[in-house]
Structures are given as structure tokens and as C-alpha cells.
C-alpha positions in Angstrom: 110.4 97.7 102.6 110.0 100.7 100.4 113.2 102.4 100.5 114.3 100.9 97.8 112.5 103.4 95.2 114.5 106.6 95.7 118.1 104.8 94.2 116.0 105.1 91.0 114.0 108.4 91.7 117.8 109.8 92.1 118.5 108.8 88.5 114.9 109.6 86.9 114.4 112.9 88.4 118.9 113.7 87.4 118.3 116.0 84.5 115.5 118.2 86.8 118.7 118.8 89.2 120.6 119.9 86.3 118.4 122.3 85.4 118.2 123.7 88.7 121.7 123.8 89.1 122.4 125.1 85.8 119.6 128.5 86.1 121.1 131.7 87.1 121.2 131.2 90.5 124.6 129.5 89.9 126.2 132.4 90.4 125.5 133.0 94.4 122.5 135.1 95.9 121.9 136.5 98.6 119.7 133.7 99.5 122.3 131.1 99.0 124.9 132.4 101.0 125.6 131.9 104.6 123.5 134.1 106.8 125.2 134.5 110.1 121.8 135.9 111.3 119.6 133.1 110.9 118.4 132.9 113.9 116.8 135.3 116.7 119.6 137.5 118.5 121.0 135.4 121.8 120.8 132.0 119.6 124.7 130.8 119.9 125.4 129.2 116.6 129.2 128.8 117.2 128.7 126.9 120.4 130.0 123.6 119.6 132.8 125.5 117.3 135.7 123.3 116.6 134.2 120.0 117.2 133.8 117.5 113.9 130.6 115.5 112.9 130.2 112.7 110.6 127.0 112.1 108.6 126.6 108.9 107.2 124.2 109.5 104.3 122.3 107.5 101.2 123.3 108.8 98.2 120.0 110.4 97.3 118.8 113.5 95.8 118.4 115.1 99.5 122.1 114.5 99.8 122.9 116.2 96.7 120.8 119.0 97.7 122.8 119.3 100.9 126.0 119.2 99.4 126.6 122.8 98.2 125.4 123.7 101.1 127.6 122.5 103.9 130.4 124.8 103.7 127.5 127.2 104.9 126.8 125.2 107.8 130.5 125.2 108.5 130.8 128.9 108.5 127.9 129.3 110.5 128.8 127.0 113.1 132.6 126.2 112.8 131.8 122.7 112.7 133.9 120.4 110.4 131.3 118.4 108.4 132.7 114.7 107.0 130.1 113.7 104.4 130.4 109.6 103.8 127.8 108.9 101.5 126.6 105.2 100.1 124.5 103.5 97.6 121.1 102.7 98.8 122.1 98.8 98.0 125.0 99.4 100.8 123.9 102.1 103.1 121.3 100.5 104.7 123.9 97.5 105.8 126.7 100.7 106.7 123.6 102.2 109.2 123.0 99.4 110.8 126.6 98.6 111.8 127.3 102.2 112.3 124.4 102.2 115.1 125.0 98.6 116.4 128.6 99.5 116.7 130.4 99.4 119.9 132.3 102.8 119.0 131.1 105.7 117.5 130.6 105.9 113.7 128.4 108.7 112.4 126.8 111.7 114.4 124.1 112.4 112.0 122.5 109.4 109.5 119.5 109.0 106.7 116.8 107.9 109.2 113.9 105.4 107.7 111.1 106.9 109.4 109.3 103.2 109.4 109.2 99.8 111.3 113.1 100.2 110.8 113.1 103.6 113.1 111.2 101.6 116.0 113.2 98.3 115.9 116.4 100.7 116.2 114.3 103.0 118.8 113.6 99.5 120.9 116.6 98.4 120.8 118.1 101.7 122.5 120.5 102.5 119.5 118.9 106.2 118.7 118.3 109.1 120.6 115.6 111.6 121.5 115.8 114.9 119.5 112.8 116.0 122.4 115.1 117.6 124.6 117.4 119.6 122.3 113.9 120.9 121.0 113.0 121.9 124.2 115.9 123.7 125.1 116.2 127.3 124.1 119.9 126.7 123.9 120.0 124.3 122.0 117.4 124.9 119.2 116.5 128.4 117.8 113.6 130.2 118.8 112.5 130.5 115.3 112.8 126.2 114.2 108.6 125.9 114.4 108.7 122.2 114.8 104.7 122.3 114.1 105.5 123.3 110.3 105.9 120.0 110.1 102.6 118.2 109.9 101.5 116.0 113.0 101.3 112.9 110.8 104.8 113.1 109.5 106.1 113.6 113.1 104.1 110.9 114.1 106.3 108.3 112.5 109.6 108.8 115.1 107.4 109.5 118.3 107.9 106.7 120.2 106.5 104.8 122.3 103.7 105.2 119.9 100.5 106.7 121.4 102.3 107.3 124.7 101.8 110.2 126.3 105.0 111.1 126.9 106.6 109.9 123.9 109.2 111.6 122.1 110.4 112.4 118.9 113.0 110.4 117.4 114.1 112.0 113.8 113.3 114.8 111.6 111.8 114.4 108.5 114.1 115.8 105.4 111.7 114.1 102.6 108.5 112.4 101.8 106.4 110.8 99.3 102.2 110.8 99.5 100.0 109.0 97.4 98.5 111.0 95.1 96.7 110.6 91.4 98.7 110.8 88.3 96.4 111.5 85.4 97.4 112.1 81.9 95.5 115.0 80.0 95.3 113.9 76.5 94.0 110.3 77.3 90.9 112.2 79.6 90.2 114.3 76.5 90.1 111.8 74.2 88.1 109.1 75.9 86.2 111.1 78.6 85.5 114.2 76.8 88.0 115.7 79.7 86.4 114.9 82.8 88.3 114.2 85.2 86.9 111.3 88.1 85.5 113.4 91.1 85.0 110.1 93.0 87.2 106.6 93.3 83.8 105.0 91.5 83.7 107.2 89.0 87.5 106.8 88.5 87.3 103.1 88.3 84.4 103.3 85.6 86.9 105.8 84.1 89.7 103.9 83.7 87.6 101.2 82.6 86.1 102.6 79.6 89.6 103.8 78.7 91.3 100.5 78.5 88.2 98.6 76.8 88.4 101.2 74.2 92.2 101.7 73.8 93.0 98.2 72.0 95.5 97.2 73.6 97.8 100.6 72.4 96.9 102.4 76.0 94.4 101.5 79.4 93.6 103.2 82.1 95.1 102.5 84.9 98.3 101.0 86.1 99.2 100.0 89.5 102.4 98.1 91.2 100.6 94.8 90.9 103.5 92.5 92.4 103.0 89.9 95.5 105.6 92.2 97.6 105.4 93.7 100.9 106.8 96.7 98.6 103.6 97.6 97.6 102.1 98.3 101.0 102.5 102.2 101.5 100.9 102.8 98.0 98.6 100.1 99.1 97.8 101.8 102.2 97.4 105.4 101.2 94.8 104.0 98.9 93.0 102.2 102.1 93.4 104.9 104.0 90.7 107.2 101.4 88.5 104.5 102.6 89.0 104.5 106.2 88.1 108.5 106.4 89.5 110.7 109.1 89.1 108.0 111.7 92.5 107.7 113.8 94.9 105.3 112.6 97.2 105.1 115.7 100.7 103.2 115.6 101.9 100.9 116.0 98.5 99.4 115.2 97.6 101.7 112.4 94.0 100.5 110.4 95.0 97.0 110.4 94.6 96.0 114.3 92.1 97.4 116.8 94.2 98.1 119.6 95.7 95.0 119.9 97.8 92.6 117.8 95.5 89.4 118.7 92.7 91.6 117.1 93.5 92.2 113.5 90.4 94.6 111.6 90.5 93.8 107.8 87.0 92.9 107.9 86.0 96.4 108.9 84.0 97.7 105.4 86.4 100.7 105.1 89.3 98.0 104.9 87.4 95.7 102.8 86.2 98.6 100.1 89.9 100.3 100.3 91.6 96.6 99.1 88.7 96.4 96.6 89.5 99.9 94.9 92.8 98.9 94.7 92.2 95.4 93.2 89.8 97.5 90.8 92.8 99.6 89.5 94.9 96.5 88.4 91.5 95.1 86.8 91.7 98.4 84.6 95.5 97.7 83.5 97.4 96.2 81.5 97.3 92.1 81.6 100.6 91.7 82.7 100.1 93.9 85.9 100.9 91.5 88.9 104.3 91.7 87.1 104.3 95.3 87.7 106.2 97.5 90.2 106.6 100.8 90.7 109.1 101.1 88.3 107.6 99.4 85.7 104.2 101.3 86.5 105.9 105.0 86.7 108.0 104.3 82.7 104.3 103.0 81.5 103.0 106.5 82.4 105.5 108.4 81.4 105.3 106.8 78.2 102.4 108.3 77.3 100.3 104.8 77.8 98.4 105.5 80.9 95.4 107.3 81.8 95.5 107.6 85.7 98.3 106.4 88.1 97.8 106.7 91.8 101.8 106.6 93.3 104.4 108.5 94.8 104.2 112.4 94.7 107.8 112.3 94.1 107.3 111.1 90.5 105.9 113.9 89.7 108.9 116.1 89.1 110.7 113.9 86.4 107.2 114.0 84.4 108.2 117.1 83.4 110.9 116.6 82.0 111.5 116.2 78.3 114.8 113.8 78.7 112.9 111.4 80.6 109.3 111.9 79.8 106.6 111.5 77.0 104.1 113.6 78.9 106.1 116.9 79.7 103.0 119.2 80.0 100.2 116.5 79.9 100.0 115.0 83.6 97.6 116.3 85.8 97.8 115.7 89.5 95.1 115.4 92.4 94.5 114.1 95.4 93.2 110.2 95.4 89.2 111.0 94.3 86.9 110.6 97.3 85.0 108.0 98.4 82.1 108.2 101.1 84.7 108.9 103.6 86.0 111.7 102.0 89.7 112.2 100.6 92.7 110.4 102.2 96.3 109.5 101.5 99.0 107.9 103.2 103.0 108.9 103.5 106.1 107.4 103.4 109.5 109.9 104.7 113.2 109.8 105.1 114.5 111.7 108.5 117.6 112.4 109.9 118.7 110.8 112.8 121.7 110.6 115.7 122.9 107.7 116.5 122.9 106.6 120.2 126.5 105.9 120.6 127.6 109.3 119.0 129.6 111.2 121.3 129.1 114.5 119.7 125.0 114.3 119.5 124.5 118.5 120.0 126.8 119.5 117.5 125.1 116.3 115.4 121.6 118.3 116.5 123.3 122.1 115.5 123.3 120.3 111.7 119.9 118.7 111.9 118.5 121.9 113.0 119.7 123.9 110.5 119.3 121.5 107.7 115.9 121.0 108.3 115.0 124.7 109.1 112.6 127.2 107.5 115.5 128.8 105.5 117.6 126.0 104.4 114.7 123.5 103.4 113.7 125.3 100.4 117.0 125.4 98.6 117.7 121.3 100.2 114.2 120.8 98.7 114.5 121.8 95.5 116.6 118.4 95.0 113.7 116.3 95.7 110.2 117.3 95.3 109.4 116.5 98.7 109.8 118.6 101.4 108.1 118.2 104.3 107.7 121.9 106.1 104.1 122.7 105.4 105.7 126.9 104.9 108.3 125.5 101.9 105.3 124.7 99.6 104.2 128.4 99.8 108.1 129.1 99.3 109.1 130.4 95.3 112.4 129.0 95.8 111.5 125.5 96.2 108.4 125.9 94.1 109.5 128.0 91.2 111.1 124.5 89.4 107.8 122.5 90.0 104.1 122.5 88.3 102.0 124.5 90.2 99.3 121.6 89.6 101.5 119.1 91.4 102.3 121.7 94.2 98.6 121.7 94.6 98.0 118.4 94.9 100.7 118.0 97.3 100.3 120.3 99.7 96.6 118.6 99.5 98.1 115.0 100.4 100.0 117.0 103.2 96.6 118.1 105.2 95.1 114.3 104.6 98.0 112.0 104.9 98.9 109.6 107.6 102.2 107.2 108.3 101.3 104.0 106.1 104.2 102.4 109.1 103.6 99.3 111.1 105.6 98.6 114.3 105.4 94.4 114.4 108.3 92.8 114.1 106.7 90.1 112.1 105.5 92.6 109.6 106.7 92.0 106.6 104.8 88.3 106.2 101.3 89.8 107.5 102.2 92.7 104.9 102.4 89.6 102.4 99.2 88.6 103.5 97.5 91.6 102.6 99.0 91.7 99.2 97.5 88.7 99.0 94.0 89.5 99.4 93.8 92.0 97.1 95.2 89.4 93.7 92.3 87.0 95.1 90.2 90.3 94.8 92.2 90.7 91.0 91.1 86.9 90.3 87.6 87.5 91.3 87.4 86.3 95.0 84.3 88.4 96.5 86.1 91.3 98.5 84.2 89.8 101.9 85.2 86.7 101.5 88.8 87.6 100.7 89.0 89.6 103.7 87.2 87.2 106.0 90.4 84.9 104.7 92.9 87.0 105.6 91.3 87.5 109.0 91.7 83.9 109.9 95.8 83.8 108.5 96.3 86.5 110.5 94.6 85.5 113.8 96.8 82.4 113.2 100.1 84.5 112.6 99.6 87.2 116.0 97.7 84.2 118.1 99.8 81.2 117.4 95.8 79.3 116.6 
């Protein structure tokens, strides 16, 4: 699962926060003080007045960007807000309990938008934020749910593809796939051009590492055999695939069916090959490599181009933690035939099926995740997901305006990298796989032919 990287993003991206926190806005604005008119006229924001919610958070930078907030909410509402926030190493263990739990625990929880979502979703332990949407009452006229982009909503409608499905959470944060490049390195060894195509950027980063002796290459990827891999692995696929749908549960990997798994479809094939490509261009130790490993490499100045997590992106620039404060470059992945694609990855907020105080749990979603208030939340992360917040100078005035760029970019192309098979994770390993037979110089057709066969055998029981 790929949760796991924002326990470190919280303490890379730290001194960024403080430098937020510490600019003049310190002393309040009007922009960070409650506004009792938030919403249209008629809207009854003191509805559920009285009543107590309890959100049961990760500790993350989205939760410290909610923090100094709340008393807002509170004022606004007259709801009493009880923050309990854990570790990522504990609060995915706390969430499931608190939703499996024959009494009430939280109201409002961190929400992996993923396979996690729709095991929860199937097993009836979250509810439908579709109706509260739906209801003028109950959601201000003003929320625009269609700022958010279709793919990110696409990961909590469930049942997936169903007509009538409904949506399940509301994405608070996200991370896309996009390319890390640093400026110096492009300057030095190819005269400044930067790839316009993923051939031309595998050539690239070849010619950088076969003339940087050893001291810097051109590429790094998360080279590991881990499911962990698989959104970056994914959004990489996906530039491949083009703008063909990728529907869930199926996504690119089956056609419609789980006895008819695709991976010998060219785009798949050419996608797993790029990727395999990337590592070739890296450092010789790379099927050690994870993300971490990958994102200190680059930072440290020793990397041409990185294709990762947007949400990287912000600690670059930052001189306590980085090498390459005013260096990096950001851009979409370069196109292939199919044009440019990415993939996504996003935490939500969620209520819990056995809360008894859902609509006051939905008054704080609402407002948390609305036009006004995700700015200054955002600013915490570096990955909001409201399209109209990336043209917003309070979330954007602390971020490069390349990286905004490239982001809001990734935002129009992107799709869910999520899977909905409960046998996931060892087809996921399968996949990994395929691409190190690629790294050891298997012929990408043959290598995909053979993890056709494993995984006819896994969904078919042949």
C-alpha cells in the first residue's frame, strides 16, 4: 500500500510549514478569521449547534493544516470538535477498529481513497456523502463538487462504473506523478534541453549517467520488489495507455473482467518497459531503492530526472532539507505516442457507518474541504485537490510557480492508479516483477506474455 510515504513527507516538507506559519500572516487576516457568511444567505450553518464530533485523524501535514483552524469551524457551526490524532504506523489499525466497532468511535476519519476505501465500502462500514450533497439543506449552494476533478472523485464512487453509484469520501490531498528534473545536470550534459518525449528522456538520462562516473546518473526510480511501487508504477503506464478509459475496479490491467487480465496490450507492455528503462539509467544499487531513498538521491544534488510524487516537490525548495533549492524543474511525464498521462494517489475524509452524528460529521467535511478553507488547509501539503485552489495566491504564494504548473498539468491527465481485488497486493507483486525481468534484460513481450500466464493462474484458479 502506499500510504506509508506521507509519515515521512510530514517530516521532510516540516521546515516549509514553519515558514508559512512563521510569515506575517501570523498575526490574523481577514482571510483567516471565521466568516459567518460563507455561504449563500438561507444556508443554516448552526443547524446541528451543540452536538460534538470526533475525528479520528493521521497525523499528517493536512491535519496540521486543519488544526488552527478548527476553532473557526466551531464558531461557525457551534459544534465541539475532538481532534484524536495518530501516527501513520497506528492509525491505520485505530481506523479499522473504529469502523468495525460495534459502538461509535469517530464521526469524521482520514479516508484512503484506494482498495482500502472499497473493502470498507463492501463491507457496509462507510457511508454515502451523495445525499447530503444532494440536499440543499444540508450542503451549501456554493460547495461546487465538480472543482474537484472527475478522476479524483472517481476513487470513492462506488459500485465502480455503476450508474447509480455514489460517492463515498472527499478528497483533502493528493499526489500525481510528475517529472523531477534537476537544472544544473541538463545544462551541463544536455546543453539544457530538456526531454520533450519518454524516448528522448530515456536517451537523456542515459548519456547523463554514462558520462557522470559514477559522482551523478540520470535517473533514479523506487526500484524495490514491493507492491509499494505500483501507483508510481502506474502513472508511468498510464502515459502509455493514452486517454483510453481506465475504469475501476478493473483499471488498465483487466478487460472487463478479472478472468481476462491485459498486460499484453502494447500500451501495457511499452509503459512497464519505460519504467524498467529508468532504473537501467540509475544507479546500480537501484532495486534497493524506494521512494525515500530515490527522493534524498535527488535532493542531493545526484540526479538528473526523477519521475515521483508531486508532493516532493515542496521540500525541494527548501534550503534545510535540500541541495537543489532553485535547481529542480518540474513537468508533466514527457509524452509518448499516446500523448501525456499520469496517475494519482489521495487521502479523503470519510464518516464512519456506525457514527450517530453523520450530518454534523458532513457540516465539517463540507467546510473543510470547501472553496474557502482549502487554500489555507492546503498550504500544509502541496496537494490540494480543488482544481480553483491552484489559481488561489494563498495556497500558491509559498510554492514554485514551475511546480504549480506542472501540477495543475497532472490534474487535467491523471487517473486513480486503485485496484478493487481483494487479492491485489500479490498480482501487484507480479507486476513488479515483470518489470526487474525487463531491468535484467528479459524482452518486454516476453516478460509480459509471462505475467499473463501467473495471472490467469491467480484470477482462474488454472
Amino acid at each position: 500500500m502506499k500510504t506509508k510515504i506521507f509519515l515521512i513527507i510530514n517530516l521532510i516538507i516540516i521546515s516549509v510549514l514553519v515558514l508559512v506559519a512563521c510569515a506575517p500572516k501570523a498575526t490574523p487576516t481577514p482571510e483567516t478569521k471565521p466568516v459567518e457568511t460563507a455561504a449563500p444567505a438561507g444556508f443554516d450553518w448552526k443547524r446541528f449547534s451543540g452536538q460534538e464530533i470526533t475525528l479520528l485523524f493521521n497525523e499528517h501535514p493536512w491535519t496540521d493544516g486543519v488544526r488552527p483552524h478548527i476553532q473557526e469551524f466551531e464558531d461557525l457551526t457551534g459544534i465541539k470538535v475532538n481532534l484524536q490524532p495518530f501516527a501513520e504506523d497506528l492509525y491505520f489499525d485505530k481506523m479499522e477498529l473504529a469502523v468495525r466497532s460495534d459502538k461509535p468511535v469517530a464521526d469524521v476519519y482520514f479516508l484512503p481513497m484506494d482498495s482500502t476505501a472499497f473493502t470498507q465500502y463492501s463491507a457496509g462500514l462507510i457511508a454515502p456523502l451523495t445525499p447530503y450533497l444532494n440536499d440543499p439543506t444540508m450542503t451549501a449552494a456554493d460547495y461546487d463538487l465538480a472543482d474537484f476533478p472527475e478522476g479524483f472523485q472517481a476513487s470513492g464512487m462506488y459500485p465502480p462504473g455503476d450508474a447509480k453509484a455514489q460517492l463515498y469520501g472527499i478528497p483533502i490531498t493528493f499526489e500525481a506523478y510528475i517529472l523531477f528534473y534537476n537544472k544544473d545536470l541538463v545544462d551541463k550534459y544536455l546543453g539544457g534541453k530538456i526531454p520533450e518525449t519518454f524516448a528522448d528522456l530515456i536517451a537523456a538520462a542515459n548519456k547523463v549517467t554514462q558520462e557522470g562516473n559514477g559522482e551523478v546518473y540520470g535517473a533514479v526510480m523506487r526500484g524495490i520488489r514491493s507492491d509499494t511501487i505500483m501507483d508510481t508504477l502506474t502513472g508511468v503506464v498510464f502515459n502509455s495507455w493514452g486517454t483510453d478509459p481506465t475504469p475501476l475496479p478493473y483499471n488498465i490491467w483487466f478487460a472487463g473482467d478479472w478472468k481476462k487480465p491485459q498486460v499484453t496490450d502494447p500500451r501495457i507492455t511499452e509503459g512497464l518497459s519505460n519504467y524498467a528503462a529508468m532504473m537501467k539509467a540509475g544507479p546500480p544499487n537501484v532495486q534497493s531503492i524506494d521512494w525515500n531513498d530515490a527522493n534524498q538521491l535527488f535532493a542531493q544534488g545526484k540526479i538528473a530526472f526523477f519521475i515521483d510524487a508531486s508532493l516532493f516537490g515542496p521540500a525541494y525548495e527548501n534550503a534545510e532539507t535540500s541541495a537543489v533549492v532553485g535547481k529542480v524543474g518540474y513537468a508533466p511525464l514527457p509524452k509518448t505516442s499516446k500523448g501525456s498521462m499520469t496517475g494519482h494517489w489521495l487521502w479523503g475524509l470519510g464518516i464512519p457507518a456506525n457514527s450517530e452524528k453523520k450530518e454534523a460529521a458532513w457540516y465539517f467535511i463540507q467546510w473543510a474541504t470547501n472553496k474557502e478553507n482549502e487554500p489555507k488547509i492546503g498550504t500544509a501539503t502541496g496537494g490540494a485537490p480543488r482544481l480553483s485552489t491552484w489559481g488561489n495566491s494563498v495556497y500558491t504564494q509559498a510554492l514554485n510557480p514551475e511546480y504549480v504548473a506542472a501540477v495543475q498539468t497532472a490534474m487535467a491527465t491523471s487517473r486513480p492508479t486503485a485496484v478493487f481485488y481483494e487479492g491485489w497486493k500479490e498480482i501487484a507483486i507480479m507486476i513488479v516483477d515483470s518489470v526487474q525481468e525487463m531491468y535484467g534484460g528479459t524482452d518486454p513481450a516476453q516478460a509480459t506474455e509471462n505475467l499473463q500466464q501467473k495471472m490467469l493462474k491467480v484470477t482462474t484458479g488454472q
